[in-house]
N, C-alpha and C positions, 0 to 999 in steps of 0.2 A: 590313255586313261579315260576310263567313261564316266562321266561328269553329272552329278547330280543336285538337282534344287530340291530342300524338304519346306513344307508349308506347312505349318502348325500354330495351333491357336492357344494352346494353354501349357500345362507342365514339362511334355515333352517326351514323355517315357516311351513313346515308339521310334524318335529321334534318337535319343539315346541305345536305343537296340542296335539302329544301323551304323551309329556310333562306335560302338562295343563290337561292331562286328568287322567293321573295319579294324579295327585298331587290333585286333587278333588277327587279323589275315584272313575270315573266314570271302569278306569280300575283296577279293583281288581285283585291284585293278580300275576302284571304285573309287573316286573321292566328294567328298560333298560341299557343292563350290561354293555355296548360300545356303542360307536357312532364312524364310522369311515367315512372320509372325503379321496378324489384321492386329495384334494386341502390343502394347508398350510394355504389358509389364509384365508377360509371359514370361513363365520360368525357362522356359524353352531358346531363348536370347542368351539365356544364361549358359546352361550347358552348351551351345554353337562355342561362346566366349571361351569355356573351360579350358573348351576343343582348338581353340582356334580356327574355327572356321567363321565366316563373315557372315553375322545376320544383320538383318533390317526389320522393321516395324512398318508396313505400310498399312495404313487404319483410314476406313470408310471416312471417318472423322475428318480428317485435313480434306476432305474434297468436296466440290458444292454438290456433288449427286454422284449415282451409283455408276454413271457413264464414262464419268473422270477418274472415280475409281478403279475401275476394269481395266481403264487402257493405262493406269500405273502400276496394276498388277501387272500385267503384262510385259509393261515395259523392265519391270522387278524383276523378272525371271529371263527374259531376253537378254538382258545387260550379262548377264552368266554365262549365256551358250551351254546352259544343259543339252546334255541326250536323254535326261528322262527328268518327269517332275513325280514328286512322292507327295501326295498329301497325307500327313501324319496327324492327324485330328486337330484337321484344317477347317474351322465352324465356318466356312465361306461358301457361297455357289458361285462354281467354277463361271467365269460367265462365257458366252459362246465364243467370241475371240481368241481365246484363249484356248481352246478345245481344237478350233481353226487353227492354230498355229500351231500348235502340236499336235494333231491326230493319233493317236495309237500311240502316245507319249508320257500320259501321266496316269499315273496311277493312285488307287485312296484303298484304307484300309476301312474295310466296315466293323461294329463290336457286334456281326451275328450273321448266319448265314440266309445270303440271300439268296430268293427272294423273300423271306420269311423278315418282319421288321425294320422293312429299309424305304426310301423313299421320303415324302417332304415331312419333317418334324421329329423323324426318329434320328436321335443324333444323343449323343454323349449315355447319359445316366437313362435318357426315356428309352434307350433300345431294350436297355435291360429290365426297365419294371415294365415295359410291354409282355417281356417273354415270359416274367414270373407272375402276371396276371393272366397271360392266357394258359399257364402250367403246363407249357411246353417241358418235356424230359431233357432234351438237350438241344443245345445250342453253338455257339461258337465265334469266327470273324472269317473276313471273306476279305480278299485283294482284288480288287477288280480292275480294269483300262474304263475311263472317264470319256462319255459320249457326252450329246447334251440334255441326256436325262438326267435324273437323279437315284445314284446309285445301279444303273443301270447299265452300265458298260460291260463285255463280255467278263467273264469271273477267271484269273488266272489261277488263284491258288485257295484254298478253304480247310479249317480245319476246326474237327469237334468238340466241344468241352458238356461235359455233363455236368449237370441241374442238382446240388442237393437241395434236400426237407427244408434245413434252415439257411437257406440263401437268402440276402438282402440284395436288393440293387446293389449296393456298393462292394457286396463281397463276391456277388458274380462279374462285377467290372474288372474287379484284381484279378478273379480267376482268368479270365478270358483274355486278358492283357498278357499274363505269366503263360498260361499255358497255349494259348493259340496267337493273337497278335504280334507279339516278342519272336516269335520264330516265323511267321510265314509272311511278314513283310520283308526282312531283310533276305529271304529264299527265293522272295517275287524279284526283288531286285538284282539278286545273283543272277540268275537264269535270262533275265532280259536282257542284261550285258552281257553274257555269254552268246547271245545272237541264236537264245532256244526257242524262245517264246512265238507264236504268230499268230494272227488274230484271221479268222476265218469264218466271216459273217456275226454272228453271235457269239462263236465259239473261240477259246484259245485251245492252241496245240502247241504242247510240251515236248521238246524233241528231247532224248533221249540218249546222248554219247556216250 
C-alpha cells in the first residue's frame, strides 16, 4: 500500500478530491495515513473524521519559536511513515528539514500555472486577483515536487482554465479548483505511486505504460 500524509490548512476541498478518489477506486493502492492541519479548527480535520482517517492539528501557536515548530512537523509526518507528502492548501513554508528528509517526496498544488504567480505571498485568494489584475486570458494550477524554494520544485502535472469577462477572485478560485486542481492532484499522486514519475534535474518525466 502506498501511504500518504496530506497537509492542509483550511476547508479541504483538494483533500476531499483524493478522498473521493480513493474511495472509487480511481487510486489503487493508496491510502491516506494522516491528514495534518497548522489550524484547530479547519474544516479539513473534519472531512479526515468523516473518512476515518487520523488528523492532527499541529499549530505554530503551542511552540516557543518557528525552530520547535519545524521539528514537530516533522516529527507529525514521520510518526506516519508516508511514501509521499501532499500539501493540499497547506498555508505553511515547508521548512528545510523537512524537504531533507524527504527529497523528491512531497508535493503542493499551486491555484496557477507556474512560473506565472507563484512565489512568496501569492497564496489562496491573492494568486487569483493577481491574474485578474494583470488580465491574463488564461490561467490554471500546477502540481509540483517541493525543493527549498518556494514554489519552485520541478512541475509534475499543470492544467488550463480560462479567464471570463465577469470573473471575481472568488469565481475563478471555484473554477480552477473544479476544473483543474480536483483532477490533477489526485493524477499526480496516481502516477508517483505507480513508480512513473522521475525527477531529472529541473524536470519530471512521465513514463508512459
Amino acid at each position: 500500500m502506498f501511504k500518504i500524509v496530506v497537509c492542509v490548512s483550511g476547508g479541504g476541498t483538494n483533500l476531499q478530491a483524493i478522498i473521493d478518489r480513493v474511495q472509487d477506486g480511481s487510486l489503487k493502492n493508496v491510502e491516506i495515513v494522516r491528514v495534518i492541519s497548522n489550524n484547530a479548527g479547519a474544516y479539513a480535520l473534519e472531512r479526515a473524521a468523516a473518512a476515518g482517517i487520523e488528523g492532527v492539528c499541529i499549530s505554530p501557536k503551542s511552540y516557543a519559536d518557528r525552530e520547535e515548530f519545524n521539528k514537530a512537523l516533522l516529527k507529525g509526518v514521520q510518526e506516519a511513515e508516508p511514501d509521499l507528502v501532499v500539501l493540499a492548501g497547506f498555508l505553511v513554508a515547508i521548512p528545510a528539514i523537512m524537504v531533507a528528509a524527504y527529497p523528491g517526496k512531497i508535493i503542493n498544488v499551486h491555484p496557477a500555472l507556474i512560473p506565472s504567480f507563484c512565489g512568496v505571498g501569492y497564496y489562496g485568494l491573492k494568486v487569483h486577483e493577481a491574474a485578474l489584475e494583470r488580465g491574463v486570458k488564461v490561467t490554471g494550477a500546477t502540481v509540483h515536487f517541493v525543493d527549498e524554494g518556494m514554489d519552485s520544485g520541478p512541475i509534475i502535472l499543470q492544467k488550463a482554465v480560462e479567464i471570463e469577462d465577469d470573473d471575481t477572485p472568488k469565481s475563478l478560485q471555484l473554477r480552477v479548483m473544479e476544473q483543474a486542481e480536483w483532477h490533477i492532484l489526485p493524477e499526480a499522486i496516481r502516477l508517483i505511486s505507480e513508480g512513473r514519475v522521475s525527477i531529472e534535474g529541473r524536470r519530471c518525466r512521465i513514463r508512459n505504460d
